[in-house]
Each structure stands twice: as C-alpha cells, then as structure tokens.
py3Dmol code that shows the C-alpha trace and the ligand (Angstrom):
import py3Dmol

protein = """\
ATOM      1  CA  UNK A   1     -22.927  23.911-127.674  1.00  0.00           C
ATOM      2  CA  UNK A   2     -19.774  21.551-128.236  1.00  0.00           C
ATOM      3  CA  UNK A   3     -18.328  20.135-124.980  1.00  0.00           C
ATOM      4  CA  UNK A   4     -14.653  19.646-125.589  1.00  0.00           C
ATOM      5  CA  UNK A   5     -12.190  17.559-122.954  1.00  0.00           C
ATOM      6  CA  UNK A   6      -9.085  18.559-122.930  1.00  0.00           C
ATOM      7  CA  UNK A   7      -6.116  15.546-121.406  1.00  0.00           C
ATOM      8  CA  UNK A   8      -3.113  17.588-120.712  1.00  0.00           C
ATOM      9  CA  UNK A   9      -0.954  17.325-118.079  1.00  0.00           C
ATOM     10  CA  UNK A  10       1.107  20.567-119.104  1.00  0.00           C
ATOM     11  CA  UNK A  11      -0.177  23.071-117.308  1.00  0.00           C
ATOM     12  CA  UNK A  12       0.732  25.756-119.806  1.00  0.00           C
ATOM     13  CA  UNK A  13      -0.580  24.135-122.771  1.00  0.00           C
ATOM     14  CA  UNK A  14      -4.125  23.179-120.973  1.00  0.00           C
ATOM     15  CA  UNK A  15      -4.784  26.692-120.385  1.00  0.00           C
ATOM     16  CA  UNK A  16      -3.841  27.844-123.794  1.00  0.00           C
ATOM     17  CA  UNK A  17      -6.371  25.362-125.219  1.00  0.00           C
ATOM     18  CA  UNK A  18      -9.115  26.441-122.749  1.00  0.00           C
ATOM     19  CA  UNK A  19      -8.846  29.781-122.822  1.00  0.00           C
ATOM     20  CA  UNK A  20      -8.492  29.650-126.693  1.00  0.00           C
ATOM     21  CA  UNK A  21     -11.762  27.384-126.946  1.00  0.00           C
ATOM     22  CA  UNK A  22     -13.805  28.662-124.696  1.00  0.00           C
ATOM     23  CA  UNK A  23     -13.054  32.545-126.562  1.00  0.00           C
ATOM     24  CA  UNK A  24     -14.735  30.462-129.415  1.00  0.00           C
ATOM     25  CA  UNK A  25     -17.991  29.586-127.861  1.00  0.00           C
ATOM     26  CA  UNK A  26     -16.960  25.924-126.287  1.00  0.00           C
ATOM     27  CA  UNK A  27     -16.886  24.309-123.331  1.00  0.00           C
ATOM     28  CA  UNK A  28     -14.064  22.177-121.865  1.00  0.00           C
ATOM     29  CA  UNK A  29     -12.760  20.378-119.036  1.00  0.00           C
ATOM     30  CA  UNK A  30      -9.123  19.822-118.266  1.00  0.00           C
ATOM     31  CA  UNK A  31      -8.050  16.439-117.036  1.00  0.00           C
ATOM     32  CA  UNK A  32      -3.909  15.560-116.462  1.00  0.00           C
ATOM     33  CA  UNK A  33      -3.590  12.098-116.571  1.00  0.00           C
ATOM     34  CA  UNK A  34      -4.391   9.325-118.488  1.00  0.00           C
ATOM     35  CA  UNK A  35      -7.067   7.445-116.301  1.00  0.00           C
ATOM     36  CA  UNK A  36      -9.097  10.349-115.719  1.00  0.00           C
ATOM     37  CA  UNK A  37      -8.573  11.088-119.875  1.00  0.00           C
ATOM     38  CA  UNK A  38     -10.461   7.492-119.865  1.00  0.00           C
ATOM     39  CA  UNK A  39     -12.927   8.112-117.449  1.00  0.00           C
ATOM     40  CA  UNK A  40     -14.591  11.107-118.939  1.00  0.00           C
ATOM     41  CA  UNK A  41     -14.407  10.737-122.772  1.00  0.00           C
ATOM     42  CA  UNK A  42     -16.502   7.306-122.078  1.00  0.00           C
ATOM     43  CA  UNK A  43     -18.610   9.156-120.282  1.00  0.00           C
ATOM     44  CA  UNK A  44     -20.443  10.093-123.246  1.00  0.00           C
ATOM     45  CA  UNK A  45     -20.999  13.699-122.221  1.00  0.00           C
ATOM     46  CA  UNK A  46     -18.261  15.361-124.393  1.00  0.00           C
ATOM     47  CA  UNK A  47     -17.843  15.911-128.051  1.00  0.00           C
ATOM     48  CA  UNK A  48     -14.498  16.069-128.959  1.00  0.00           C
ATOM     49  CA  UNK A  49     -11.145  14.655-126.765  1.00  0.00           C
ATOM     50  CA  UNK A  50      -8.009  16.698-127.071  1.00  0.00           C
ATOM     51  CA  UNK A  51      -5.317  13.860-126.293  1.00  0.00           C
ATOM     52  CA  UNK A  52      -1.995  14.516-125.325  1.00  0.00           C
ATOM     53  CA  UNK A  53       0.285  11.371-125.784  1.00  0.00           C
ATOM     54  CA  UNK A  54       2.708  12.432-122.999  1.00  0.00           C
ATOM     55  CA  UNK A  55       0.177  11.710-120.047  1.00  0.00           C
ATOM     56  CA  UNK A  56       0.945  10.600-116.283  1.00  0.00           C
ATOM     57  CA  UNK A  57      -0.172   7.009-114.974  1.00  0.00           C
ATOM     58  CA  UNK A  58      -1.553   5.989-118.883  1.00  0.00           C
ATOM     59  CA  UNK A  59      -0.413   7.364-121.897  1.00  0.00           C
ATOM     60  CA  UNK A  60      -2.209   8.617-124.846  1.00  0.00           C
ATOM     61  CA  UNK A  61      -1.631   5.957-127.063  1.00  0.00           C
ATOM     62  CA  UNK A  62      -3.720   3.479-124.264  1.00  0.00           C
ATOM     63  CA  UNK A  63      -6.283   5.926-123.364  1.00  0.00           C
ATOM     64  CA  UNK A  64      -6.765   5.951-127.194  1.00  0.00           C
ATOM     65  CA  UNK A  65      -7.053   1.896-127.667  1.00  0.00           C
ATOM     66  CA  UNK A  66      -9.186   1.656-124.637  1.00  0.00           C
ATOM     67  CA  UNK A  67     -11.768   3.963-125.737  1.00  0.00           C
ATOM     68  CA  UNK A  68     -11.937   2.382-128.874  1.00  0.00           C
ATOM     69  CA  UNK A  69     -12.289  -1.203-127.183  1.00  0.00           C
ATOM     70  CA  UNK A  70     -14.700   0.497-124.989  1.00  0.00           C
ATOM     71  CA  UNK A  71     -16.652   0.866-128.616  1.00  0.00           C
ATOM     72  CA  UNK A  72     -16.758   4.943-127.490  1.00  0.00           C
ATOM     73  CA  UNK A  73     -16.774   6.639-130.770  1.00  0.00           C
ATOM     74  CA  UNK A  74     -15.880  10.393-129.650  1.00  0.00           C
ATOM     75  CA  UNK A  75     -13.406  11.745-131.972  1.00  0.00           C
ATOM     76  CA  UNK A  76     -10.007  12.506-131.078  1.00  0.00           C
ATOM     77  CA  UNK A  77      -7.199  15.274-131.599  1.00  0.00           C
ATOM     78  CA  UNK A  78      -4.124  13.769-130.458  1.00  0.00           C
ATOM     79  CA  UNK A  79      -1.230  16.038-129.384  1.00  0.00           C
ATOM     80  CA  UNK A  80       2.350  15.026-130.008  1.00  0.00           C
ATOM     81  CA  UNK A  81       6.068  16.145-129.801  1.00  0.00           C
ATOM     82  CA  UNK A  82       6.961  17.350-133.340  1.00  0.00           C
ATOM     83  CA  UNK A  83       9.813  14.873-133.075  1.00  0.00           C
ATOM     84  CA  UNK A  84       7.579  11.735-132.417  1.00  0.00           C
ATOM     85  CA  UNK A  85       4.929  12.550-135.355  1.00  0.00           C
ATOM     86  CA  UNK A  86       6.126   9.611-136.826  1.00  0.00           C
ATOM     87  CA  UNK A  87       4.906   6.820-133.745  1.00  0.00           C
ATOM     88  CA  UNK A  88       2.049   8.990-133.734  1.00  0.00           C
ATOM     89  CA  UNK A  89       0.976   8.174-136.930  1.00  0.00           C
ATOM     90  CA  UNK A  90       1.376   4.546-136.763  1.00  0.00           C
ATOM     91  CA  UNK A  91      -0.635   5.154-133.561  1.00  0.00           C
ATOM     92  CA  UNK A  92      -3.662   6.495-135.151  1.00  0.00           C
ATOM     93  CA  UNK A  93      -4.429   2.690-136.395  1.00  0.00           C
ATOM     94  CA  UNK A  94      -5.502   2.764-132.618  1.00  0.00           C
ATOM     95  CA  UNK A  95      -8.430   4.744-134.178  1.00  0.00           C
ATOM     96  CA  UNK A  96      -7.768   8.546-133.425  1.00  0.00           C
ATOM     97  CA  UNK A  97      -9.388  10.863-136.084  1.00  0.00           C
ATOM     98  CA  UNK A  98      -6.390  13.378-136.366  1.00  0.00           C
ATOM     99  CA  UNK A  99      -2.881  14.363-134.483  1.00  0.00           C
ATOM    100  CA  UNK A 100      -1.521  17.790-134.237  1.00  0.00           C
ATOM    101  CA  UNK A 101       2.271  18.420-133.425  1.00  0.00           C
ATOM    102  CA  UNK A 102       3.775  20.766-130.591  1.00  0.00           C
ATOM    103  CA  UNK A 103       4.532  23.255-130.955  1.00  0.00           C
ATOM    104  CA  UNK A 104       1.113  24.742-132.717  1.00  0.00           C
ATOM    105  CA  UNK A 105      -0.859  27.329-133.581  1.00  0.00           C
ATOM    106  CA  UNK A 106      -4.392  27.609-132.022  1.00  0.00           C
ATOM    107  CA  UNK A 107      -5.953  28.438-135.641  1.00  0.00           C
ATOM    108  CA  UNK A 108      -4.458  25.500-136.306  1.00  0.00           C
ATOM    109  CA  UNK A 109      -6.145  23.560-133.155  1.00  0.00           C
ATOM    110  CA  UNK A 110      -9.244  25.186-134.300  1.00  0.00           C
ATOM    111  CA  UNK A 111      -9.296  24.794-137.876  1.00  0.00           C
ATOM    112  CA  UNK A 112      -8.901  20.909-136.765  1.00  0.00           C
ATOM    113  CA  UNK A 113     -11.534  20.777-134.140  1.00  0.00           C
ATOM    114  CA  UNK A 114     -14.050  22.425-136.221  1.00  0.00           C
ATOM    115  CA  UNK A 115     -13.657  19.941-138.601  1.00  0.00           C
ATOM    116  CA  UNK A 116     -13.991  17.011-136.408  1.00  0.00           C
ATOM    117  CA  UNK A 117     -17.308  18.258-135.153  1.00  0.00           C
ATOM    118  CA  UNK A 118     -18.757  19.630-138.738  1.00  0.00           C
ATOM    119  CA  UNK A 119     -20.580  16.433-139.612  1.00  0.00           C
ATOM    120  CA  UNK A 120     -23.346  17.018-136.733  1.00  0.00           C
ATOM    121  CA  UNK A 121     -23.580  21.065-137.142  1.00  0.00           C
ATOM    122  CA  UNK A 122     -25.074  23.520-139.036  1.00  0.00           C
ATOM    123  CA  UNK A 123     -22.658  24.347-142.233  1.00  0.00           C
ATOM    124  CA  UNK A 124     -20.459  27.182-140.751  1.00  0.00           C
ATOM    125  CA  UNK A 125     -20.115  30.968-142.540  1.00  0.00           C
ATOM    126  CA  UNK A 126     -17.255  29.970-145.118  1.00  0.00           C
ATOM    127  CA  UNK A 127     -16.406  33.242-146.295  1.00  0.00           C
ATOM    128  CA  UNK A 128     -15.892  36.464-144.305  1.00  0.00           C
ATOM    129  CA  UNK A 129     -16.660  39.869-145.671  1.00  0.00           C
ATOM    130  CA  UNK A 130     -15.617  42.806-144.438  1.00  0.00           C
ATOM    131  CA  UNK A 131     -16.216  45.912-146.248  1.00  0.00           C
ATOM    132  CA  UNK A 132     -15.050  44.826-149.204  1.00  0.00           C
ATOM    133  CA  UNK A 133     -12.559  43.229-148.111  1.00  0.00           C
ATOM    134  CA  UNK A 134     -13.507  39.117-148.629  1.00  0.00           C
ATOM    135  CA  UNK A 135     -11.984  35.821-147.178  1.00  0.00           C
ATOM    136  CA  UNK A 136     -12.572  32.812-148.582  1.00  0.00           C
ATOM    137  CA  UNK A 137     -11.945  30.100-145.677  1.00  0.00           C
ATOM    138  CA  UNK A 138     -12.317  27.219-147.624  1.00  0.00           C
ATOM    139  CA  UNK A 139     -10.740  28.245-150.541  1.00  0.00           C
ATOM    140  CA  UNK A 140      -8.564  30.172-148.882  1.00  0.00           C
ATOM    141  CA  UNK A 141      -9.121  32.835-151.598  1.00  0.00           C
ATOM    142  CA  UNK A 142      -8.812  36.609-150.753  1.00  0.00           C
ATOM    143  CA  UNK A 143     -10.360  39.928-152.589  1.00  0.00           C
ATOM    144  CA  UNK A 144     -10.368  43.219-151.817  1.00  0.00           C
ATOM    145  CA  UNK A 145     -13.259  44.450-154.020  1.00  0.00           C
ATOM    146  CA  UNK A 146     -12.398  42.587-157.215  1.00  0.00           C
ATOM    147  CA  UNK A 147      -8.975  41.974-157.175  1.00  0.00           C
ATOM    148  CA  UNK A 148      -7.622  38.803-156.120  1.00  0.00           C
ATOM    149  CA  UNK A 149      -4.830  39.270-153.278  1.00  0.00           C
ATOM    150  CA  UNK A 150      -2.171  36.684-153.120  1.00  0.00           C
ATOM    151  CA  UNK A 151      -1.345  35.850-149.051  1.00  0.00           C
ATOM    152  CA  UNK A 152       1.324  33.547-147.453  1.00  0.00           C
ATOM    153  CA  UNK A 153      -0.605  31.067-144.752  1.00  0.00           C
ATOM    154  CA  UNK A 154       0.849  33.312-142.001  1.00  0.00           C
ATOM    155  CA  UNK A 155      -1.111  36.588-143.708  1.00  0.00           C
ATOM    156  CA  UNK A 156      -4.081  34.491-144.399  1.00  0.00           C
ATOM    157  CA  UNK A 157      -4.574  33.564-140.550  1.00  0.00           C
ATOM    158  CA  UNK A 158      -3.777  37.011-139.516  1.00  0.00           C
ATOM    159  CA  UNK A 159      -6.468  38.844-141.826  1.00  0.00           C
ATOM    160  CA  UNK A 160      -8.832  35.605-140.447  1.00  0.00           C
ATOM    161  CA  UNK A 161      -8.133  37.074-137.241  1.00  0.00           C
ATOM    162  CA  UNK A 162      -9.190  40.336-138.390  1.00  0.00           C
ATOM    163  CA  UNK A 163     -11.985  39.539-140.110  1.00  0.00           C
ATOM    164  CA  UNK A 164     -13.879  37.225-137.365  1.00  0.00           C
ATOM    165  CA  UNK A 165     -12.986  40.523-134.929  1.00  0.00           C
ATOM    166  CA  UNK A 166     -13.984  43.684-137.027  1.00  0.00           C
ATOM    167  CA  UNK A 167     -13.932  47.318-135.293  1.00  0.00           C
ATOM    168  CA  UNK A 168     -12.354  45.096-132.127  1.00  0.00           C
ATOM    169  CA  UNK A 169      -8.547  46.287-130.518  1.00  0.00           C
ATOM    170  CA  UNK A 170      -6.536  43.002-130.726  1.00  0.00           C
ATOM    171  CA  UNK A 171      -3.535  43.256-128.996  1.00  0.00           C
ATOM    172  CA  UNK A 172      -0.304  41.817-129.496  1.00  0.00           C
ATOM    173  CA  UNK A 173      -0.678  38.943-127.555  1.00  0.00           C
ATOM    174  CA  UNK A 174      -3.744  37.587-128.543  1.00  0.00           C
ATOM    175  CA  UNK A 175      -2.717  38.057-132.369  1.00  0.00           C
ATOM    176  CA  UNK A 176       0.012  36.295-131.529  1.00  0.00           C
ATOM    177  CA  UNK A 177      -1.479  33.623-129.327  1.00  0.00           C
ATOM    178  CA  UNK A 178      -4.334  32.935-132.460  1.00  0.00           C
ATOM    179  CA  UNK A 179      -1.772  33.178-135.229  1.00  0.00           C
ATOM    180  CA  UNK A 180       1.813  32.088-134.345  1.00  0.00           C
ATOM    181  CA  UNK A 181       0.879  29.526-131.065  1.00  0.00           C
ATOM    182  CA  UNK A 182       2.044  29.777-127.697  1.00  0.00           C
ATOM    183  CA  UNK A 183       5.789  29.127-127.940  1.00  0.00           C
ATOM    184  CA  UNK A 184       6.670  32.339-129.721  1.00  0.00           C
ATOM    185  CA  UNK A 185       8.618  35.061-127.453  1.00  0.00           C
ATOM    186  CA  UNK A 186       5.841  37.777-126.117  1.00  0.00           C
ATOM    187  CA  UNK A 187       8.770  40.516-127.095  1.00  0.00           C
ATOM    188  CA  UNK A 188       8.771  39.431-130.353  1.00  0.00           C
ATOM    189  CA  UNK A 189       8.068  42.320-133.007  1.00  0.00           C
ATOM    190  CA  UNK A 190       6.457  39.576-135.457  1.00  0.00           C
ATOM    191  CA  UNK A 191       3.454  40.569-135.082  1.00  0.00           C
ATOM    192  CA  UNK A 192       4.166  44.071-136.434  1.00  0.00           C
ATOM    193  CA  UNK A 193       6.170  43.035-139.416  1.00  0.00           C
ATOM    194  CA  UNK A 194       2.979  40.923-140.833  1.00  0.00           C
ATOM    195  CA  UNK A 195       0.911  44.027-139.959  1.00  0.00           C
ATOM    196  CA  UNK A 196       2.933  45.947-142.392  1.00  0.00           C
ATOM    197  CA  UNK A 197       2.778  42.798-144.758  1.00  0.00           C
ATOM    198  CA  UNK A 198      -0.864  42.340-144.659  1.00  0.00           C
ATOM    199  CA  UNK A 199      -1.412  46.193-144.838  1.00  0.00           C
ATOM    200  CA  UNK A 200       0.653  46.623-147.962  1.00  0.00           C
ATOM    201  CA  UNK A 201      -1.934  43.556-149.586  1.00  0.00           C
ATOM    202  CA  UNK A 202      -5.132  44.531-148.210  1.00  0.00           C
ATOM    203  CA  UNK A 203      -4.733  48.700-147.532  1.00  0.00           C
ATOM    204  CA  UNK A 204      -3.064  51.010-145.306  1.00  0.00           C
ATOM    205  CA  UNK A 205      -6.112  52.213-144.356  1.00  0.00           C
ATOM    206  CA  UNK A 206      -7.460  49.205-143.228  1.00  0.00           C
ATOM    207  CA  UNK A 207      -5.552  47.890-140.353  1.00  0.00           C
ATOM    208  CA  UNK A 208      -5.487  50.978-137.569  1.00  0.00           C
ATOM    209  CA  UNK A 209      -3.060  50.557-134.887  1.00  0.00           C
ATOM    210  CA  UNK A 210      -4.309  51.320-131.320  1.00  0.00           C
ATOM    211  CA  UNK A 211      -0.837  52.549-129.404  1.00  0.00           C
ATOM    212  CA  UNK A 212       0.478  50.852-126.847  1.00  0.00           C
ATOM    213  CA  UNK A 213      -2.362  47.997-127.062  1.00  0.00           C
ATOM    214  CA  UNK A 214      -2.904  46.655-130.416  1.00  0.00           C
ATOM    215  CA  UNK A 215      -4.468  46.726-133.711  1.00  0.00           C
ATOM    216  CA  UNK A 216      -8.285  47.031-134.834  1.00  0.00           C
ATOM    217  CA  UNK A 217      -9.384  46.214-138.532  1.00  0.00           C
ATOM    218  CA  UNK A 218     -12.147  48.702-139.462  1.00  0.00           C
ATOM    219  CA  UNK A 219     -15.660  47.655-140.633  1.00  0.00           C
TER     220      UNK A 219
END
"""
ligand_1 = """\
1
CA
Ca 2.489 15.739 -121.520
"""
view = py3Dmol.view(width=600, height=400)
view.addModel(protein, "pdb")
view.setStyle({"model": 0}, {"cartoon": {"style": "trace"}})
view.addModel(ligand_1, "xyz")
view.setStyle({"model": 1}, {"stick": {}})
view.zoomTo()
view.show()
C-alpha cells in the first residue's frame, strides 16, 4: 500500500486530497507547514510528497531543495497557483518530479500520482470494460462494441468515472469532485449537461439516473 504525505496548509484543499486518495486505496498524512513537510518526507516512511509551494514557516520551494540536499529521493507533486506556474517550473531544477496548478481536478492529481509511483508497482489494468462498452486509459481510446467513440477530455474522465464504479449511484458531488475539481459551484447543473453528452456517445440506456441522488452506469 502507497503511503502518500500530503503538505498543505489549506485546510480545504488537504481534505479534498485525503479524502480523494484514501477513496483510492492510499494512505496519507496531512502536515501544514513547511518544517514538518521536511521532517516527514525524510523520514523515509512515505512514498510520494504532495507539496504545496504556499507553506507557513518554509516554503515549498526550500522544503524541496532541502530534501534533495538531504539526498532523500521521494518523489514530489508540487502544488502551485495557476498564476505562478511559471517560478514553479524554474523551481523544479530544485529536483521535484512534477507540479500541478490550482485550481485542479483530482483525476488529474491522480492520473499524476499514479504515475509517479508506477515504476515500483505491478502494471495497473489499462483498459476498462464494461459491457461492451471499452476505455482505453492509456490511449485514451473509447468503443462501444466496435465502433470507435470520439470524447472531449471532460467526457473521457466522466465515463472513467463510470467505468472504475459500475452498477454504483454516484452522486453529483462526487462526479463533480473526481471530474471538474473542487472549485466548481456544488449548484452547478454541469454535471447533468455531460450526462446528456456522454449518453448521446455511449447510449441512453447506459447511464441511469438515480433521482434526487445521482447517476449509476449499468454493468
Ligand atoms: Ca498554501
């Protein structure tokens, strides 16, 4: 099992990435400042280190060079203001593996984290079948028996969604939370206007809505 720290001092955001991560089968710590951040990604006890640059009493950025002094080889997922990507990436000289900009989508976060850790697991399930409905993750191919079905990257994580979930009743919020990140508006109807898009590519049929909770892809 991956251990995954998470240096965050936003409250919000921390608990977004934990619950998110541990829905997927990790497990994380939260720390909110910088000399903690330090303190237990030397440790050696954790995989992966989720770094926010924007950290109290040491910033990312030092946490980052210090760790890599320190000779600690832990790869890192550095978080960053959209409009700073830029020092960020000059920043990763420091030795980070990857940076991810706010505001995000947790596939996203995921997509990047399973990545980082791939080259000590077992090769992960790359395409998805449902029925006969298929999703190629890698390729990021889709078929519904044998015809090819074209999908915007919004679709695609949606019906990913879907697909890692059959026969379950996901609800707005966590469709939304997985697909679109957490700083969309909860009364948002977005959800149920890609619904309708993915249902008219994939089948009516397939997607079932659950009212007043959610949707459920059938198996
Ligand atoms: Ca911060």
């Amino acid at each position: 099992m991956n251990r995954i720290l998470i240096a965050e001092d936003e409250l919000r955001i921390a608990s977004f990435l934990e619950k998110g991560l541990r829905g997927n089968g990790f497990v994380t710590t939260v720390v909110e400042d910088g000399i903690a951040a330090f303190d237990y990604a030397v440790s050696g006890e954790y995989d992966l280190l989720i770094l926010d640059i924007g950290l109290p009493l040491r910033d990312g950025f030092t946490v980052l060079r210090r760790l890599r002094e320190a000779r600690t080889t832990i790869p890192v997922i550095i978080l960053t203001a959209r409009d700073s990507v830029a020092d960020t990436v000059a920043g990763l000289e420091g030795g980070a593996d990857d940076y991810i900009a706010k505001p995000f989508a947790f596939e996203e976060l995921l997509a990047r984290v399973r990545l980082r850790l791939r080259a000590d697991r077992v090769p992960e399930v790359t395409v998805l079948r449902v029925g006969d409905l298929s999703l190629d993750l890698r390729a990021r191919r889709v078929h519904v028996g044998d015809r090819a079905v074209d999908l915007s990257t919004r679709e695609f994580a949606l019906a990913e969604v879907f697909c890692r979930h059959p026969d379950q009743v996901l609800t707005r919020e966590q469709l939304l939370s997985h697909v679109w990140g957490f700083d969309f508006d909860p009364g948002s109807n977005i959800v149920d206007v890609y619904v309708r898009y993915l249902r008219r590519k994939i089948g009516n049929e397939r997607i079932q809505t659950v009212r007043g909770t959610g949707y459920r892809l059938r198996a």
